[in-house]
N, C-alpha and C positions, 0 to 999 in steps of 0.2 A: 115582500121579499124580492131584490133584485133577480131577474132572471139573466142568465149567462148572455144573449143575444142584447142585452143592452148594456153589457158592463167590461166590453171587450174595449173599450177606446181610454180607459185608468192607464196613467201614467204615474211608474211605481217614485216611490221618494226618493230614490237613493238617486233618481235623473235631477232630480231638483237641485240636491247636494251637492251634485258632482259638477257642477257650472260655478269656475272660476268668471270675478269681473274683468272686463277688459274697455280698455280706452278707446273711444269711436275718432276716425283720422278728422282731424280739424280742417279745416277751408274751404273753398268751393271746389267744386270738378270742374277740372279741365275742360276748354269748349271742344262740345262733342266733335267728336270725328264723325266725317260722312256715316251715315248708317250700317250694321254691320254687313249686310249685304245688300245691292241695290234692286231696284223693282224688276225681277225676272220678265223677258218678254216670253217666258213658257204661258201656259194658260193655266189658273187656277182655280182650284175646286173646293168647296166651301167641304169641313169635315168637323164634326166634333172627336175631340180628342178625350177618353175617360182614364183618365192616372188609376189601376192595378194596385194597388199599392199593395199586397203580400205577391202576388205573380210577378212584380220585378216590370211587368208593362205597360205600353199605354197601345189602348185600342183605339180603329179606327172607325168613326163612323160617319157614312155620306150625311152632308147637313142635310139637303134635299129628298132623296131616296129613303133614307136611314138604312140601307143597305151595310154590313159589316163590309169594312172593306180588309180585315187583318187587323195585326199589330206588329208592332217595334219591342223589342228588347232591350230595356234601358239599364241594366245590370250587366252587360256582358263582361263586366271584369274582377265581379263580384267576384270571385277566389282571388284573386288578386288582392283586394281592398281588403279584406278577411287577414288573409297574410300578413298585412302590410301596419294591420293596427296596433298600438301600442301595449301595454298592457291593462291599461285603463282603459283606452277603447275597446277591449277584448271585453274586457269584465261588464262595459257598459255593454255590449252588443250583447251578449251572452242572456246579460239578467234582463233586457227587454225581450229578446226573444220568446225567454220561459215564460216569463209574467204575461204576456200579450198571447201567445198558445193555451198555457194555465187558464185564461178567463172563458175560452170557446176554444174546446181544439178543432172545432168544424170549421171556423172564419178566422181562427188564431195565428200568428207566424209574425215574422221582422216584415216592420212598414218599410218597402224600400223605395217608394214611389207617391209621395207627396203631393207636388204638382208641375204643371207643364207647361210650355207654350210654343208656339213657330214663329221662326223670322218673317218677316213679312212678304218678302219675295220665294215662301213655303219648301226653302230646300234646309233649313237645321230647325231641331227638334232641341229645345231646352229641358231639363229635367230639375228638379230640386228631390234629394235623394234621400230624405226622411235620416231614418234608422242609422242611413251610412256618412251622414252628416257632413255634405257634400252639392254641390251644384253643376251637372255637365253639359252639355252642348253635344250633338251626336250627327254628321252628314245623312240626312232620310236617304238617300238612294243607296248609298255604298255602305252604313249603318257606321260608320266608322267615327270614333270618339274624335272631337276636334281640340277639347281641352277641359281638363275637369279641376274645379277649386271647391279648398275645404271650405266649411263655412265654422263660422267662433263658436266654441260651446256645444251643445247637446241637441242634435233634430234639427233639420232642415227643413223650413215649415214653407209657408205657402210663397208663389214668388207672382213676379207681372214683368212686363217688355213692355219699354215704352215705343208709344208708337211708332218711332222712326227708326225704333229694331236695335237701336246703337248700347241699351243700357237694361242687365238683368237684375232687378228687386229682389231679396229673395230673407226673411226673417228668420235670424237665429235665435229661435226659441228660449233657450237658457242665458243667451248674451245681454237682453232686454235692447237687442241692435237689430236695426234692418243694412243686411250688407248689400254695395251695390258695383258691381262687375260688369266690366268693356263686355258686350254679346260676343265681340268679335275673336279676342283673346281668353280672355273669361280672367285678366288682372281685376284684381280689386282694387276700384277707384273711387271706391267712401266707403261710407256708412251714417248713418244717424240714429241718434236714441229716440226710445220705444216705449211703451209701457210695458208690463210685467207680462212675459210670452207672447210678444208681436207675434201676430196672424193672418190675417188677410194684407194685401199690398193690391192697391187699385191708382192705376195713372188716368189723369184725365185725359178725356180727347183730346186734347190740346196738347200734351207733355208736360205742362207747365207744372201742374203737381204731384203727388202722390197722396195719396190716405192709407194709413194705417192703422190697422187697432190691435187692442190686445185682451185676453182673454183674463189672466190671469194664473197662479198656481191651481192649477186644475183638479189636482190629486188631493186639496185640502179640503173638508165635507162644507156644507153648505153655512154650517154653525161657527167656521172659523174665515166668513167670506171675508173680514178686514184685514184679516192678516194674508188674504190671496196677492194684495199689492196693487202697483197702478192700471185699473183697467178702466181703460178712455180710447177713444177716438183722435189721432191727428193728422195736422196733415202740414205734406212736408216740401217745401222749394225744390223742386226735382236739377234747377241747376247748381244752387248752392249744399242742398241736403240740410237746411235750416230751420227746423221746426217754427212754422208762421202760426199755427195756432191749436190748440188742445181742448177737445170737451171730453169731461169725465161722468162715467155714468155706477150708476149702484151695482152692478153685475156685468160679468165681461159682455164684451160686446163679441158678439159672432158672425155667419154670413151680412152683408149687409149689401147694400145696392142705392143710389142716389138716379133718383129723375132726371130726367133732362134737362130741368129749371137749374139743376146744381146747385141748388137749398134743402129740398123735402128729401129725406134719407128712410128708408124704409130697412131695418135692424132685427137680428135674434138677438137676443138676451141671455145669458147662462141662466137656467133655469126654467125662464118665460115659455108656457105653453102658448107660446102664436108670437107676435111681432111686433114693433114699436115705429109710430110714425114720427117722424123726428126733424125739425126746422133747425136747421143748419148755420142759418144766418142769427136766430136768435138766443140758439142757445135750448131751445124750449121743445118738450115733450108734446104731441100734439095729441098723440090717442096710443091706448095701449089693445090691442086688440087680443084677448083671452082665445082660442080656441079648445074646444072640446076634448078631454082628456079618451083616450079609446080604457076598453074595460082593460085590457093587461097594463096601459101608463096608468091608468089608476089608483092602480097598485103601488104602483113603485115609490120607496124613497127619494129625493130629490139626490138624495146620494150615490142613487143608481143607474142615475144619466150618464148616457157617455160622454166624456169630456166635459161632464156638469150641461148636456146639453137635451134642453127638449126637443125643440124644433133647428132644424141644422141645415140650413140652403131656401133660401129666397131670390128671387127673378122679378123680373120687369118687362111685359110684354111691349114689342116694337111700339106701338103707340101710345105707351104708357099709360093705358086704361086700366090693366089687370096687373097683379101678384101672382105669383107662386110660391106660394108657401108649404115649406117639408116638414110636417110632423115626423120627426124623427124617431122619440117614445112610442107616435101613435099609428105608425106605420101608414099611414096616409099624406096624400099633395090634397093643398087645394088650393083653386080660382079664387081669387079676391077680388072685387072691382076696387080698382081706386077712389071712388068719387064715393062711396058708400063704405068699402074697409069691410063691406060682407062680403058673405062666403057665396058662391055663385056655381059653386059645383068642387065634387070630392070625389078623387079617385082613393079607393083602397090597397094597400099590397095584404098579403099571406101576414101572419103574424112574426115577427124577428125579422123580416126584412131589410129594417135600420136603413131607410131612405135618407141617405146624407148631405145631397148637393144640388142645387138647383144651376142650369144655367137656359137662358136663350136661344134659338135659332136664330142663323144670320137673316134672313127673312123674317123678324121677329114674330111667329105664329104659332109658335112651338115652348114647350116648356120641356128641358132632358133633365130626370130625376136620377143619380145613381142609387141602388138596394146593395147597400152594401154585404150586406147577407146573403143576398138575393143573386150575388151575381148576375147583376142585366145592370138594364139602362132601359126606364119608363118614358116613353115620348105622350106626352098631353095638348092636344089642343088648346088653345088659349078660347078661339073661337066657342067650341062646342064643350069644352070642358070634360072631354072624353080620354082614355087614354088609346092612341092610334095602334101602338104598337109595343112593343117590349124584347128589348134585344140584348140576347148573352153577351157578356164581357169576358172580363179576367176574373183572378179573386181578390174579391174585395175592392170593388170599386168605391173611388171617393170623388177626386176632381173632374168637372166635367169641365173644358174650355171648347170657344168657338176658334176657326183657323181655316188656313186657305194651303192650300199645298198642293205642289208639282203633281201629274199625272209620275213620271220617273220616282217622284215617295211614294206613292202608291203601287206601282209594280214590284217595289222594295219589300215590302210587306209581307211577313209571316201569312201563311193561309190560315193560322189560329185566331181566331176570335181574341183571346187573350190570355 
């Protein structure tokens, strides 16, 4: 029998319904304009950012120290937006709220905070606005909104900045579209089609591309996984926005992460207890790596995954020797080594937890888990495979990003944790 702490991430059907198609803009983008802001000569400070997503925030945390530094407010005009919705977005805002409080009212309430990022030169704060289905841009020192745009369809899901800061990624969940917005302005200057509920958006170092993948219709049980729609992996000409090539797989594809080789792709799986090693260039499956169910995932239905998900946030330590892998079900991270695909050390959380995201330290030696339940943020060694620390957030933490930001953002900053 599902337990309430794992069934809080069900997206009701009547969001699936409510997703009108719409036409993705044809042609290439315009040659980027210089970056949206240039390389500040302030000094900056390496901070993980962890997206709130029911507190409306994103907390701040020292990459080095893990010292809370505060948080940002990225809802500040939330009565506004409220006001301002249609009827249909009322009705849509309304019955997620209930539905998403209904499954846990301890971790329950409107996703208003999806995922994040900073410009490069760390003085604006990008948000992708879940629930209020939406993308803004926020000045860190003075908090001040610089330009907010809707996004197509239903939930504003995961987003990326490419590197040169000029261009935000940011997937319309219900559109089967990844939209993409000047940083600078926040016009919208393409789009490209997606599989069925684009989700993660990852640029290469270079700029040159994007990968995107998609999960699928989430809310339909495990039994009706063909009719969930296109869940593949693509990846897409970041100047033209031209889909150059597509692999599809038997269950959505969720966190994911690629080696430095830019072939070996290391993937969750809707469903898959543990994670998929995966050759990029051939097309080919190389290992499926099963890990150990805990006695409460045991239990569960495959129907009682959140978001159809077992495991949910995988990492890549700086030298590409280890994983981090998030038993999401199993309320545990573990150490992976590369070269072996074992398990090399397992930190545990409390039960219901729902550890959801993995991401890196900019010194690649760190592993930051968010407990979504848990309100914190678990830091792990890569080294010793320990957990260092464990630090309070918001509620309901999900996205962790790395980022560099002004000392001036950081004076900016709420005394709250999150």
């Amino acid at each position: 029998m599902p337990t309430s702490a794992t069934r809080r991430a069900r997206r009701p059907v009547w969001r699936a319904l409510a997703a009108g198609s719409l036409l993705s803009l044809g042609g290439a983008l315009p040659a980027h304009p210089a970056a949206a802001a240039s390389v500040s000569a302030a000094p900056l400070r390496d901070v993980l950012l962890v997206g709130n997503a029911v507190s409306g925030t994103v907390s701040f945390i020292d990459g080095r120290t893990f010292q809370s530094l505060g948080s940002f407010d990225a809802v500040p005009d939330l009565q506004q937006r409220l006001s301002s919705m249609t009827p249909v977005q009322w009705i849509d805002y309304q019955l997620a709220t209930a539905d998403e409080a209904s499954v846990d009212p301890a971790v329950g309430g409107t996703r208003y905070v999806d995922d994040m990022t900073v410009s490069p030169d760390g003085t604006t704060l990008y948000v992708s606005r879940a629930n209020l289905d939406d993308v803004a841009a926020f000045d860190l020192a003075t908090h001040r909104m610089l330009w907010r745009s809707p996004v197509d369809g239903i939930h504003a899901d995961h987003m990326a900045l490419s590197p040169d800061g000029s261009r935000v990624v940011v997937s319309a969940t219900t559109s089967q579209e990844a939209q993409v917005y000047d940083a600078g302005t926040g016009a919208l200057v393409g789009k490209f089609p997606t599989g069925t509920y684009p989700h993660q958006n990852t640029f290469t170092a270079d700029g040159k591309y994007i990968y995107n993948e998609s999960i699928g219709v989430t809310l339909l049980p495990k039994a009706l996984n063909l009719l969930k729609g296109a869940l593949q992996l693509e990846k897409v000409d970041a100047g033209t926005l031209k889909v150059v090539k597509v692999w599809t797989f038997p269950y959505g594809v969720r966190p994911f992460v690629i080696a430095p080789d830019g072939t070996t792709m290391y993937a969750d799986l809707s469903y898959l207890n543990g994670f998929i090693k995966y050759d990029l260039n051939s097309g080919t499956r190389l290992a499926t790596v099963d890990q150990p169910f805990s006695a409460a995932a045991a239990s569960l239905s495959p129907d009682g995954y959140p978001q159809n998900s077992a495991h949910h946030g995988i990492a890549l330590s700086g030298d590409g020797t280890r994983l981090c892998d998030v038993g999401t079900i199993d309320d545990y991270a573990k150490i992976v080594g590369t070269s072996t695909l074992s398990t090399e050390a397992t930190v545990s959380y409390p039960a219901g937890s729902i550890p959801y995201w993995a991401a890196t330290s900019a010194d690649g030696d760190y592993c930051f888990v968010s407990l979504s339940a848990g309100n914190a943020l678990s830091v792990i060694s890569y080294a010793t495979g320990q957990e260092v620390v464990r630090i309070p957030v918001g509620r309901f933490p999900q996205r962790g990003r790395i980022a560099q930001v002004t000392d001036a953002a950081v004076a900016g900053l709420s005394g709250s944790a999150g």
